[in-house]
C-alpha positions in Angstrom: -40.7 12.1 -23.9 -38.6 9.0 -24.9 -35.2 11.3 -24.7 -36.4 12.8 -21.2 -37.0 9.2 -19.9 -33.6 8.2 -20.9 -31.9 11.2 -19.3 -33.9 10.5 -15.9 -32.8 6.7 -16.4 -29.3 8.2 -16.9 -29.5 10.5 -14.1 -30.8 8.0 -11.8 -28.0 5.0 -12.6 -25.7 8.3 -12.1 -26.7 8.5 -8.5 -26.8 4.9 -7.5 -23.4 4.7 -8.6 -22.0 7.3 -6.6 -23.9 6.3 -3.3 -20.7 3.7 -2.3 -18.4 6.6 -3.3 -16.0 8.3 -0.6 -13.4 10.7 0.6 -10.6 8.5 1.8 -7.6 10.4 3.8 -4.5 8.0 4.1 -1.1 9.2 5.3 1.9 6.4 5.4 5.3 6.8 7.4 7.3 5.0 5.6 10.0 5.3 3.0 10.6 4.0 -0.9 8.3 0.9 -0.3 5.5 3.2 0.0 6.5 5.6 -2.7 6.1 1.9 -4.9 2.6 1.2 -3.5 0.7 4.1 -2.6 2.0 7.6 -4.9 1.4 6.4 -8.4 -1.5 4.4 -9.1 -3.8 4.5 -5.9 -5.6 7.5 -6.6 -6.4 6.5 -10.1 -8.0 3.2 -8.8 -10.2 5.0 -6.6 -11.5 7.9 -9.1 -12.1 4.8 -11.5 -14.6 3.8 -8.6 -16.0 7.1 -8.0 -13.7 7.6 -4.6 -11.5 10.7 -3.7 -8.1 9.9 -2.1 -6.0 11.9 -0.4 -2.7 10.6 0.1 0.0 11.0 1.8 3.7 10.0 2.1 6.0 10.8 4.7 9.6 9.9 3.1 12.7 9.0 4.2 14.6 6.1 1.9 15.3 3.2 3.8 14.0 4.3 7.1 13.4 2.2 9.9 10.7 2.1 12.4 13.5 3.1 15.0 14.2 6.0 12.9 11.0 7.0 12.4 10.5 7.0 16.2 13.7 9.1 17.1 12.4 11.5 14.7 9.3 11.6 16.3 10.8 12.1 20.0 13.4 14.5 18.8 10.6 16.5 16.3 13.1 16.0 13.4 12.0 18.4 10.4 13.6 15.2 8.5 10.6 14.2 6.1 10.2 14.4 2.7 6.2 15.0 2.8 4.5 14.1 -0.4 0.8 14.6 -0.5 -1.7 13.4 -3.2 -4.6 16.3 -3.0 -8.4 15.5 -4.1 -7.8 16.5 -7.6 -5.0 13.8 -7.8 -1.9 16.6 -7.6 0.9 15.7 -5.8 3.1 18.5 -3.6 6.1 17.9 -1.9 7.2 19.9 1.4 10.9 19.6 2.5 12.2 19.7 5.6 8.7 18.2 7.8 8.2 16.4 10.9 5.6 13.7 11.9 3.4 15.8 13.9 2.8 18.4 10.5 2.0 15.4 8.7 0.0 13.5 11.4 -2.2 16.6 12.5 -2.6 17.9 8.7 -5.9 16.4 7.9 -8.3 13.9 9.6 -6.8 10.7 8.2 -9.1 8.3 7.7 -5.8 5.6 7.9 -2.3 5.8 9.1 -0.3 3.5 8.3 3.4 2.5 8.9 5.6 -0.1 8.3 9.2 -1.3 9.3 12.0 -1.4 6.8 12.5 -4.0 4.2 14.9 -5.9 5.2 14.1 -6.2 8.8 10.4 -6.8 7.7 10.5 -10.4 8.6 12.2 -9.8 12.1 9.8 -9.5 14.4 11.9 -8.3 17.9 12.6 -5.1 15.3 9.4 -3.6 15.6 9.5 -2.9 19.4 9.4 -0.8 21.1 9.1 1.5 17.8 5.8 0.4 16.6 4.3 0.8 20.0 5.8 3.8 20.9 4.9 5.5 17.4 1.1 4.1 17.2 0.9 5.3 20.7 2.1 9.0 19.7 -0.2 8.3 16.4 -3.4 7.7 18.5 -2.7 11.1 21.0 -1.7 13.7 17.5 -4.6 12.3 15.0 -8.1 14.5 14.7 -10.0 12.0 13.8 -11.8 9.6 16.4 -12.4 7.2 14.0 -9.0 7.0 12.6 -7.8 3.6 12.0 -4.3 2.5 12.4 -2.4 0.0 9.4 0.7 -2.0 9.3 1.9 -2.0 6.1 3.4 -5.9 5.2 6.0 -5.7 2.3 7.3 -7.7 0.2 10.6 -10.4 -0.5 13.6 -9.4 -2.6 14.1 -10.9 -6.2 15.4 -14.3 -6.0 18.8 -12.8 -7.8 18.8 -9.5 -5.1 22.0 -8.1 -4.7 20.7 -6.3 -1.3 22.6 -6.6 1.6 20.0 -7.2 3.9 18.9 -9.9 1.9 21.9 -12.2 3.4 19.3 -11.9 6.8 16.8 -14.2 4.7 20.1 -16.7 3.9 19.3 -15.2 0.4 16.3 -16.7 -0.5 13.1 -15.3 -1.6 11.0 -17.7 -0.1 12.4 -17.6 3.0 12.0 -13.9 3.8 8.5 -14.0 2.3 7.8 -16.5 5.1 9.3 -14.4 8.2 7.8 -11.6 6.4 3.8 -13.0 6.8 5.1 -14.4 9.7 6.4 -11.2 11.3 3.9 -8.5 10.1 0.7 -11.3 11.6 2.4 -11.4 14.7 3.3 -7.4 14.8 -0.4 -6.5 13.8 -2.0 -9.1 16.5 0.1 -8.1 19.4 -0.7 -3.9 18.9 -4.0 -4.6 18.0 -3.6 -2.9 15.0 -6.9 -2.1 12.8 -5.7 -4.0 8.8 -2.8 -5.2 7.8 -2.1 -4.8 3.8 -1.0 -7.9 2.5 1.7 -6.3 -0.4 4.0 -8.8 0.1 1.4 -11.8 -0.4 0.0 -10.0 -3.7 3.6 -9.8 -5.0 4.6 -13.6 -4.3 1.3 -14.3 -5.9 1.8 -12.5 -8.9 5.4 -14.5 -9.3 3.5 -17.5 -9.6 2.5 -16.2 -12.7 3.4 -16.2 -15.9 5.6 -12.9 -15.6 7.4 -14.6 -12.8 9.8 -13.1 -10.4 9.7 -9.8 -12.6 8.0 -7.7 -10.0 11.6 -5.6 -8.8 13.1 -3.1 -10.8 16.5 -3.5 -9.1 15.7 -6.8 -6.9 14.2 -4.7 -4.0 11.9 -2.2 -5.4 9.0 -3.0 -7.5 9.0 -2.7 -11.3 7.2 0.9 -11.9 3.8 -0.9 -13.9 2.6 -3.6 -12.9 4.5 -4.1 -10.1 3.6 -1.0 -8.6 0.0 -1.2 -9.6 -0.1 -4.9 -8.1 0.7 -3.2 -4.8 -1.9 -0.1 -5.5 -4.8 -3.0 -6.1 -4.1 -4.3 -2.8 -3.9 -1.2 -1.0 -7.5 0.0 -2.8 -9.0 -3.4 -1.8 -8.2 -3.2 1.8 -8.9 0.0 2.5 -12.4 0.1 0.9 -13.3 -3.4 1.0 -14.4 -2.5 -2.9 -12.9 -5.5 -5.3 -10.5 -4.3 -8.0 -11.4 -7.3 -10.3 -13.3 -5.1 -12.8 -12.0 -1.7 -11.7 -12.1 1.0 -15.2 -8.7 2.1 -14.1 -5.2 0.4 -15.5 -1.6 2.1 -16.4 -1.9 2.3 -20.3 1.3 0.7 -21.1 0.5 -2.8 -19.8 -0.9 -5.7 -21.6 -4.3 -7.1 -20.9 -2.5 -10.5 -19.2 -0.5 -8.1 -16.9 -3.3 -6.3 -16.1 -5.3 -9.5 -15.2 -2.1 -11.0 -13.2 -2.0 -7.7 -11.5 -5.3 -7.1 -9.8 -5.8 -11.2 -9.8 -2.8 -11.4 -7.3 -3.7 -8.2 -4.9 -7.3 -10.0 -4.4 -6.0 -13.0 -4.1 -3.7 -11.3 -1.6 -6.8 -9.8 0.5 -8.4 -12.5 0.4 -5.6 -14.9 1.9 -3.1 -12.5 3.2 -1.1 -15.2 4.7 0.1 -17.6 2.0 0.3 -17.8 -1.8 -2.5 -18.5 -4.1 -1.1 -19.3 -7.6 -1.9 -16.8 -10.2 -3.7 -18.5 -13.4 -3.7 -15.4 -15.8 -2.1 -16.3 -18.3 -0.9 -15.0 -21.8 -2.0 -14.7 -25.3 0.1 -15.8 -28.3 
């Protein structure tokens, strides 16, 4: 009797924790900045918390949100499309345009976002955001869809990128017309979130790991900088705190860990300005 009343307590804490769990369908238009944030870590994040993702990615390195919408007017097979399925296996499919991606499944999210170093430009998002939520809004299947800007993230302070010399070559600076930009962008479309990636990376450079979140001073390091922006994506889009989520990649320390999901919660919770990151290390 004892070992039966166990397995029903089991059975019932079993239950209760699934209750909050859910199929989330997110598609992105955008280009290596969401490869960083949303194809390696997201899914993980969410089957740590009992949620099914399905994700995906329509590619094109460095692509603008003019691009995008040429691509979309002229029905360009252009995309590289990279979908996450339910079981967490990616496929890629060559050669596709916008409206395969937009009308193959009922996203729950669609989300885009403009290049990265005309992110903190705001007269570079129009007409093209407009024109390409508009089309978004007529091809999607699901009435409930919501629509997302995606807000990336400043260069490394020593960035060798061009485009960097738009920001007078300083991190702060672009980080600033970056919030400043995306806020702006999102209030005057109306747009449903905004995912605050580029806060969550400033606030994890406050940190002890400082301004080690780029691989090549544009794109993030492939841990925890890509799991930073992963956290922050999860948060949003759930509303579920990643704060004591099961999931982490197995090659980072506990500190980086910590510094990692502190700073994309931080990030949700004040999307528009930097809250220092305390984590710190153990010696």
């Amino acid at each position: 009797m004892k070992n039966k009343a166990i397995t029903i307590l089991l059975l019932a804490l079993t239950c209760g924790a699934n209750l909050n769990a859910e199929i989330i369908k997110v598609l992105a238009v955008g280009n290596s900045f969401s490869v960083d944030a949303v194809e390696n870590y997201l899914y993980d994040i969410g089957k740590a918390s009992g949620d099914t993702l399905i994700i995906g990615n329509m590619y094109i390195g460095g692509c603008s949100l003019e691009r995008h919408w040429t691509n979309a007017i002229t029905n360009a097979a252009a995309y590289s499309y990279r979908k996450i399925n339910e079981k967490g296996v990616m496929t890629v499919k060559e050669n596709t345009t916008l409206i395969e991606a937009l009308t193959d499944e009922a996203w729950d999210f669609i989300t885009s976002q403009q290049v990265s170093q005309l992110s903190g430009q705001y007269d570079t998002y129009f007409p093209y955001a407009t024109n390409l939520l508009n089309a978004a809004r007529t091809l999607a299947t699901n009435p409930n869809v919501k629509f997302v800007l995606h807000m990336t993230w400043a260069y490394a302070q020593n960035s060798t990128h061009s485009g960097f010399a738009n920001y007078n070559n300083d991190q702060q600076t672009m980080y600033e017309a970056i919030v400043d930009a995306a806020t702006r962008v999102a209030a005057t479309l109306g747009i449903d979130m905004l995912i605050p990636s580029g806060t969550a990376i400033q606030n994890g450079r406050t940190g002890y790991l400082g301004d080690s979140f780029c691989r090549d001073g544009y794109h993030l390091e492939m841990n925890y900088g890509r799991y930073t922006a992963a956290c922050t994506w999860y948060e949003m889009l759930t509303g579920k705190s990643v704060l004591d989520n099961a999931f982490f990649p197995v090659n980072l320390t506990p500190e980086a860990i910590k510094v990692a999901r502190q700073a994309a919660h931080d990030a949700v919770l004040k999307p528009d300005g930097v809250t220092v990151n305390t984590a710190s290390p153990i010696f």
